[in-house]
N, C-alpha and C positions, 0 to 999 in steps of 0.2 A: 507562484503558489496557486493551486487550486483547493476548489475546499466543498463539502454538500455537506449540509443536514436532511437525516434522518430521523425520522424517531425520537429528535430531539438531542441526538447525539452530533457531534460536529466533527465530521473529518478530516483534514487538511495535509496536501500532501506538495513539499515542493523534491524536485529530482534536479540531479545533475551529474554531467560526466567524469567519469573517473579515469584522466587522462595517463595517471601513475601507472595502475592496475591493467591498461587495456595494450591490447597490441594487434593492431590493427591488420597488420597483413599476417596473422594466424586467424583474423575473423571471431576475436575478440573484444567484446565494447563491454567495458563494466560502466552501468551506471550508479550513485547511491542514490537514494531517497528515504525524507524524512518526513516521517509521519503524526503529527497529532491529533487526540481522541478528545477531545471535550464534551461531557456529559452537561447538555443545557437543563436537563427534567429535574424533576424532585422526588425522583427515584431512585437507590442504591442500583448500579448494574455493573454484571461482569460481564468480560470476554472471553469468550468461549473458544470460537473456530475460526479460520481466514480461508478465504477463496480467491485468488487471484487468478485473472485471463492476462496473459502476454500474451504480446503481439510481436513477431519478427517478421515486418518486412520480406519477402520472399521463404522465408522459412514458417508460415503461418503463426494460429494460435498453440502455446502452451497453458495447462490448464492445471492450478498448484492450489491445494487443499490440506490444510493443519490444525492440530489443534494450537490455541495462543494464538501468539505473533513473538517472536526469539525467546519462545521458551516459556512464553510466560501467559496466566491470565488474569489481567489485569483487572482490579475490582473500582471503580470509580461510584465516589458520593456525590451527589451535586456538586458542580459546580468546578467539578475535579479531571487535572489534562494528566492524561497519560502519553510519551513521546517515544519514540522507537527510529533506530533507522536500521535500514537493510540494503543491499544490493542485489542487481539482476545482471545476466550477461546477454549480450544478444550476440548475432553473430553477422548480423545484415549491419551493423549502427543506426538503426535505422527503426522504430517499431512507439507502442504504447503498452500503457496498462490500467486496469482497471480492476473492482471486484466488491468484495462486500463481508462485514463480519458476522458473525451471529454474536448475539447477547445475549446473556437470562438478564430480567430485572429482579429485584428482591421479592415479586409476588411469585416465583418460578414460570414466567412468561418469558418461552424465547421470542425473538424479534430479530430482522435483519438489520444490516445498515450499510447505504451502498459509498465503495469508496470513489470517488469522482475519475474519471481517467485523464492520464497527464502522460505527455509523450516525451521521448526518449531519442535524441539527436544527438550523435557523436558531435562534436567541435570538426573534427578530423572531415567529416562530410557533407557539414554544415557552412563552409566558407569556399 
């Protein structure tokens, strides 16, 4: 697990390979990861946007902008963990990621908050 604070917000992101899902010799690597948002301040805040940079291993950066995170934006009180998970595909097995949300707080101040980057190794190319 890696993890930053921001802004008083705490991110925390662990990943792993999805050896079900992937098939390697079509240059498919699913990975999942799971994310949680812990609001450390003493301020109501919502999430807004997400930005993420992948990283492929010979295939470069891909650059992925939304609003939420699956659909949703999530409103956090002190003190309060919001949890998500998603997956990504790469095509190398090989790569990282990283990014950052936007948040309003309850004074309507947006704010960034960066998500830490955590890498992405198949099993399959990893031994």
């Amino acid at each position: 697990m890696v993890s930053k604070i921001t802004s008083e917000i705490k991110v925390s992101v662990t990943a792993e390979y999805d050896s079900f899902n992937s098939y390697p010799s079509e240059n498919r690597f699913v990975f999942k990861y799971n994310i949680e948002i812990q609001n450390l301040g003493t301020e109501t805040v919502k999430l807004l946007s997400r930005r993420w940079m992948i990283y492929d291993l010979g295939f470069g950066f891909t650059d992925v902008e939304g609003a939420g995170v699956i659909g949703l934006t999530p409103i956090l009180a002190t003190g309060e963990t919001f949890t998500y998970f998603s997956n990504v595909i790469l095509k190398s097995g090989v790569g990282n990621m990283d990014g950052s949300y936007q948040f309003e707080s309850c004074t309507n101040e947006n704010f960034t908050v960066e998500i830490p980057k955590f890498n992405l190794v198949s099993e399959v190319l990893s031994n």
